[in-house]
N, C-alpha and C positions, 0 to 999 in steps of 0.2 A: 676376910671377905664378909660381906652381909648375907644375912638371910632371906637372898630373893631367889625365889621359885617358877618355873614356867610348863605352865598345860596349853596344849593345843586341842584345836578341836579335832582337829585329823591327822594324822601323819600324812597323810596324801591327800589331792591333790587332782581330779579330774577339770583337765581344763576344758569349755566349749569354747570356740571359734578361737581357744587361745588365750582363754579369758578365766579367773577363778579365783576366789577368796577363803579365807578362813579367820576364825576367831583365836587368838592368843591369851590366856589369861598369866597375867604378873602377878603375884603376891610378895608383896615384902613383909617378912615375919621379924624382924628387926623389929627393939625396941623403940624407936626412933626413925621420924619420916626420912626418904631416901628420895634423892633425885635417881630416875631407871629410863635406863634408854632397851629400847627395844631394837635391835641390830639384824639384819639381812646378812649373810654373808655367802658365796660360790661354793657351794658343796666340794667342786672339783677345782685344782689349782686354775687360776684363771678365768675359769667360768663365769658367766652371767649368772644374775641373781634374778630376773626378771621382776624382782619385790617392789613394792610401796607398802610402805607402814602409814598409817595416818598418827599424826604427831606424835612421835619418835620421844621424844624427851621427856619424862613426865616425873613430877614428886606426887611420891604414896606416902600415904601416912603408916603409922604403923599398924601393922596386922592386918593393912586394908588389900584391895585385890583390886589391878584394874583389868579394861577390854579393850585388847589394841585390835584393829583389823587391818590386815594382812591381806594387800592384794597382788594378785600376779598377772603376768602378760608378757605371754610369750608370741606374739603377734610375730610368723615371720620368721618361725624358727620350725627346722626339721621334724616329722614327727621320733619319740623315743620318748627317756627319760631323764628327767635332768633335778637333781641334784641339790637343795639350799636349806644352811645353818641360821635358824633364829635363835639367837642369844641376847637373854634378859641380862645388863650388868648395872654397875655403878655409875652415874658418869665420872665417878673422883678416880676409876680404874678404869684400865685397860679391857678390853673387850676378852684379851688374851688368858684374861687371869680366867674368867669363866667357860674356858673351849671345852671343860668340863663336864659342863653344864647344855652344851649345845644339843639342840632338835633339829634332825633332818628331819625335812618334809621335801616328798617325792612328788614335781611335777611331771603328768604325764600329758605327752603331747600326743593325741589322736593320728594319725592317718586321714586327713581328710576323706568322706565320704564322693564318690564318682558321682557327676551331677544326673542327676536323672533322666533317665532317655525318654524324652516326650511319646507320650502315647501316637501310638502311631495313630493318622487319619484312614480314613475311608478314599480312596483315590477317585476321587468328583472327577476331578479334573480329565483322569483318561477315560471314565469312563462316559464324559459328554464326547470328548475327540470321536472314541468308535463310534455312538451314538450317529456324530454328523456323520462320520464316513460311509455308515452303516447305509444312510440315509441317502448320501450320495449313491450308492452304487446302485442301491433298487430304484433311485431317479433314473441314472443312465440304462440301467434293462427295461424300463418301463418305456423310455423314450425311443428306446432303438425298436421295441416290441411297437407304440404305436408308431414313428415315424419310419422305421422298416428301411429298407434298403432296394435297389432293383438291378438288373443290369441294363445297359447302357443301350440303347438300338443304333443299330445304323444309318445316319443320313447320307453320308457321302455319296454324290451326286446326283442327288436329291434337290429342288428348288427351294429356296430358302422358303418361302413359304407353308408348301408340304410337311418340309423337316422341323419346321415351329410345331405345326399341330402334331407330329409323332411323337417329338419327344412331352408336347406337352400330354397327351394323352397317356405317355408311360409315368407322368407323377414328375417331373422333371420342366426346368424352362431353361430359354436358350439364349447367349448373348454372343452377338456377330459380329464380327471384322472384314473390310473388305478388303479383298487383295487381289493385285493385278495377276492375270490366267490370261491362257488362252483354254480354257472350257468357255463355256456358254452362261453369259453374263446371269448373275444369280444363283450360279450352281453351288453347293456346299463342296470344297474339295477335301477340308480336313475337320477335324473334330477331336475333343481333348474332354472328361477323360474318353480314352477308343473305346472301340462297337465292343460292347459283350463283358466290361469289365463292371465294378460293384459301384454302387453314388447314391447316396441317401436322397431320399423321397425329398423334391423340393431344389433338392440344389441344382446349378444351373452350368448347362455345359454350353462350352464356350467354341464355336463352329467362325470358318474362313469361308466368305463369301466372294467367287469369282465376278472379275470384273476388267472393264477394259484397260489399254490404258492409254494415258492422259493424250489428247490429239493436239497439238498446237491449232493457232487458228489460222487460218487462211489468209494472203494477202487478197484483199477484193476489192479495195481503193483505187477508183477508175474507171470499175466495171457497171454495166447497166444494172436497173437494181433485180431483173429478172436472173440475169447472169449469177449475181454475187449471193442473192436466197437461194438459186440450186447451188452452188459451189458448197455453201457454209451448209445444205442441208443433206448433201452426200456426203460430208466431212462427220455425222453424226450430232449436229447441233439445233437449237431450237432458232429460229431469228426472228428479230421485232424490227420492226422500217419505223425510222421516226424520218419526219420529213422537215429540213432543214432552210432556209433562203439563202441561197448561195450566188454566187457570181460564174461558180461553175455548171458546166452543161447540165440541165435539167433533166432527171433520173440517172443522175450517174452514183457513186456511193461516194462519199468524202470522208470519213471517218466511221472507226470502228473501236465497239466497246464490248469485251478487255480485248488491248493491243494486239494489233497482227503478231504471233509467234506466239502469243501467250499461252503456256500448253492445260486445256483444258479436261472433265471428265467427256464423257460423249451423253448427250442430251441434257450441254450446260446450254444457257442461255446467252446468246449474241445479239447485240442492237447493231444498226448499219444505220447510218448518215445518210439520206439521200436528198442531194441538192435539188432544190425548185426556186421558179424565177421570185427574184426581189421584189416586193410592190412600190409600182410609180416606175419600173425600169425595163423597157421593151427587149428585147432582143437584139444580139448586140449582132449588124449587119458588118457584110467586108466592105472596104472604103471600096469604090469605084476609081479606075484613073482620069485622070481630066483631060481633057479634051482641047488639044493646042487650039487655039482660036475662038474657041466657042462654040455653040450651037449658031 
């Protein structure tokens, strides 16, 4: 064998991110230049070598020394220890002839570091949410403090009018319905919310107003028109006479508006038809019989 020699710069080997190099020095002390390959080989049977050498192959001359670098990358691999033989040889030999000769160098594979836990923030976020709610709640006690609450008075049968001004006087207004009763037209019979319970200032209670019910109208077609205005104004209606030229008996009623049976409220409004003579057309006499012979 020849006299080729091999120094590292390390025996080990700290890899970052998986990544690391070192410097190998070759010396051939051989009289005589030497073509020298620099060789990677698996520390453990089968093992990865993880190496790159940069140009591998090289002639020394004699007694000269080269600098091979030596990288590694274990990108991908477990963390531990792993293992690999750099042997400087001949290339006219066997790698085998110099196992003699061989440098382990120990790469070590870190343990990746745990990524770093973000600094925690300041919580903005909940602390604007209580903020508004905060803000909400002394709105709603502010509001209930100035628009306040009352209870409720009693109108029930009471005239609607009356029972406007009481409850408007308690801070409250009032919306009506009318519904058929027999009480006394206008009377309040019921009331929602009832007498004596809680209702914020403002709001508005909703009251039944008694009332008749519906009258049909009167048939009065045929009648005098003195006859058919008391008929329709004891019936609870208001009535208008429009006066009509008719062919029929003069002041009598011919038509009525809305139609006889139409069932109405009491003090709706009734028009009556009442027929007067045609102009240009006298009065229509009964024939006389004739007279066998003549006068």
């Amino acid at each position: 064998m020849t006299g080729i020699t091999l120094t590292l710069s390390s025996p080990t080997v700290e890899l970052k991110d998986g990544k690391g190099a070192l410097t190998a020095s070759v010396t051939n002390s051989s009289p005589e230049a030497e073509r020298v390959v620099l060789g990677a080989f698996p520390g453990q049977p089968g093992g990865p070598t993880y190496t790159t050498v940069a140009n591998p192959l090289r002639t020394i001359g004699p007694g000269a020394t080269e600098q091979y670098l030596v990288a590694f990358d274990t990108t991908g691999a477990a963390p531990g220890s792993y293992p690999v033989k750099l042997i400087a040889y001949s290339a006219d030999d066997a790698p085998e002839d110099y196992a003699d000769q061989a440098h382990v160098v120990t790469l070590t594979v870190s343990q990746a570091p745990a990524p770093a836990k973000p600094p925690s923030r300041f919580p903005w976020l909940w602390v604007i949410i209580g903020g508004v709610v905060l803000l909400l709640a002394i709105g709603g006690v502010l509001w209930f403090l100035v628009r306040g609450g009352g209870n409720v008075p009693d109108v029930r049968g009471k005239q609607q009018n009356e029972a406007s001004q009481i409850l408007i006087g308690a801070g409250f207004s009032m919306g009506s319905t009318e519904v058929v009763s027999t009480e006394p037209p206008g009377t309040v019979i019921s009331q929602n919310p009832a007498a004596g319970s809680r209702a914020d200032k403002g709001s508005t209670i909703s009251v039944e107003i008694a009332r008749k019910a519906d009258v049909p109208v009167p048939n009065v077609v045929g009648q005098p028109r003195e006859t058919a205005v008391q008929t329709l104004t004891q019936a609870g209606f208001t009535v208008t006479v429009q006066e009509t030229p008719s062919f029929a008996a003069p002041g009598t009623v011919i038509a009525v508006t809305p139609p006889v049976g139409t069932p109405l409220r009491p003090g709706s409004a009734v028009t009556i038809q009442v027929a007067t003579l045609l102009i240009g057309v006298g009065p229509v006499l009964p024939s006389l019989p004739s007279i066998p012979g003549g006068l």
